[in-house]
N, C-alpha and C positions, 0 to 999 in steps of 0.2 A: 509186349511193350516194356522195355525198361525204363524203371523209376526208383527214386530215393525212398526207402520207408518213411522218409521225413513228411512226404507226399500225403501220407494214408494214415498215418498217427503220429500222437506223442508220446514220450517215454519220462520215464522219473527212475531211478535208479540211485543204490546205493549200498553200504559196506558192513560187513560183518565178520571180527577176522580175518582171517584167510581167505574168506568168500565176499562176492558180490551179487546183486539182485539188479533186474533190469525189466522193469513193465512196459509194456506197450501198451496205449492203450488206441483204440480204433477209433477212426472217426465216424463211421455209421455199420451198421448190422453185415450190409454185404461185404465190404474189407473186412470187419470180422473172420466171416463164415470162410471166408477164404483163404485167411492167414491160419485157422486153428488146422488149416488141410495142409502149407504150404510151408509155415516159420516152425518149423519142427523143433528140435534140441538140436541135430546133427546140424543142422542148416547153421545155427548161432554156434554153435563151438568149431565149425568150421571158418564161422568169419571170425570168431575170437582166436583163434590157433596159436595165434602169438604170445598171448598172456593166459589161458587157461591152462591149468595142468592137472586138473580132476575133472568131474561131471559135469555135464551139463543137465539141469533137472527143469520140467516147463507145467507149469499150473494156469488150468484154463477161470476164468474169471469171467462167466456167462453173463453174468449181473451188470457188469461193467464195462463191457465189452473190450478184453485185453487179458493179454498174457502177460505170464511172471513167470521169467527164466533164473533160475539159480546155479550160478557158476562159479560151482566149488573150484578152489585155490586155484584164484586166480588174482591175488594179489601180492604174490611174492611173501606169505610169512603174517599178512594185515595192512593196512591202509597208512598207520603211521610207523610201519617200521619195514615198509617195501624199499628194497635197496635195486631189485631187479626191474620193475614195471612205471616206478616211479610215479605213480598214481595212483587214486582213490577213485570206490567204488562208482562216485557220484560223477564221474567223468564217462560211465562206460553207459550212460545214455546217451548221452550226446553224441560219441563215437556212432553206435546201434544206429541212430540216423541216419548216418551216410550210406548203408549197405544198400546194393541195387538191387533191387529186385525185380524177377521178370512176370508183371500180371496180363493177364487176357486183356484183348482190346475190351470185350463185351463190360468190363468193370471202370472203365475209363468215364463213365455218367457217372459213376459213384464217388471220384475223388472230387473232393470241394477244389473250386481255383482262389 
């Protein structure tokens, strides 16, 4: 079934030179468990394709249930001197949002309404 990530968590995001950072964080264990299988680095540098132009790097946060993706130069040069992206890191949560995503029915009792 497709759904917005916005569905299943929230994000906080933000900039550092040339790079940005983007957490996720879940809203219960079972969306967890299923995104550290599922929201890979490929998966997000392919929805980013636009503005990244280096790595994508993904750090699991057991504790807190949420990832932290690191998406080297992907803001044109930095945050206040991007002439290509024209935007800052703290924008690229809220983008992360929008992405669909396709989960099993069986997780559908797991997303809060």
């Amino acid at each position: 079934m497709k759904i917005k990530l916005k569905d299943i968590g929230y994000t906080r995001s933000g900039d550092k030179g040339a790079n940005s950072n983007v957490g996720i964080i879940f809203k219960n264990n079972k969306l967890y468990d299923w995104a550290k299988d599922n929201l890979t680095d490929k998966v997000i540098k392919n929805y980013y394709s636009h503005i990244i132009k280096g790595s994508v790097i993904r750090y699991e946060l057991d504790n807190i249930l949420a990832l932290n993706f690191i998406l080297n130069d992907s803001l044109g040069g930095g945050g206040s001197e991007s002439l290509i992206n024209d935007c800052q890191g703290k924008t690229h949560g809220q983008m992360l949002l929008e992405l669909e995503i396709d989960i099993p029915k069986s997780l559908l009792e797991y997303i809060p309404s």
